[in-house]
Each structure stands twice: as C-alpha cells, then as structure tokens.
N, C-alpha and C positions, 0 to 999 in steps of 0.2 A: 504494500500500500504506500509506503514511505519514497518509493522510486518512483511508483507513477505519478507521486505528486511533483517532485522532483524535476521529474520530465515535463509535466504541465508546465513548472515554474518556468526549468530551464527554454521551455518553447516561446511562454508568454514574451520571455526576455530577447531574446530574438528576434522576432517579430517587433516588437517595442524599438528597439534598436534600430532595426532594418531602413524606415524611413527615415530618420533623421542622416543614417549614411549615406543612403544612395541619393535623398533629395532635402539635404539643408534647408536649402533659399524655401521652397514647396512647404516645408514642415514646419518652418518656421512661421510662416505668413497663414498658416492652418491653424499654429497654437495660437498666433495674436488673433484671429477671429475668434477662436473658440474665447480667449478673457474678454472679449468683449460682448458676450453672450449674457443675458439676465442666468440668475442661478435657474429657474424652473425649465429652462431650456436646458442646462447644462443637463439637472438632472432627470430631465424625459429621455437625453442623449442616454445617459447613465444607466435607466432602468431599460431602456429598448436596448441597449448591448447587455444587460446583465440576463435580459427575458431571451434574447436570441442565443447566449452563451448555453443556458441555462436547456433549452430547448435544441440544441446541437447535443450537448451531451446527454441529453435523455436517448435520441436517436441513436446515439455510438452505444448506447446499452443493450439497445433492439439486435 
C-alpha cells in the first residue's frame, strides 16, 4: 500500500513539474490568471479536479 502511494506521489510530482519545464513563459502567465481568480472560482476549479480525480480512480478499480 505504502508504494503505490508512493508512486501516486512520485507521478503527481512529475506531472506538476512537467509544465513549468517545458513551458515557463505559458505556466507562468496561467499561474498569474489563476491569483487573479475570486477564491469561489479557485475553489469550483478545486472541487471539479478533486470530483474528476476522484472519479478516475474509482474507474482504475473496475
């Protein structure tokens, strides 16, 4: 159990990483819209990636 968190961790982090390497200028100019977002925005962002996360991994169970 401890591994395949692990590897979750280790993928989240990769991916995370991934766009700021290959596209800076892009990434940057996505984080500056994203703080200029009201918070209820941020957090419907938040909750539709945690419901689709969440709903990905039900699937990988099937």
């Amino acid at each position: 159990m401890s591994s395949t968190i692990l590897l979750a961790l280790a993928l989240m982090l990769i991916l995370e990483g991934l766009f700021p390497f290959v596209w800076p200028d892009r990434w940057r100019q996505s984080f500056r819209k994203i703080t200029e977002m009201s918070t209820g925005q941020i957090r419907f962002f938040g909750l539709s990636a945690l419901a689709l996360g969440l709903i990905l991994l039900l699937l990988a169970e099937l």
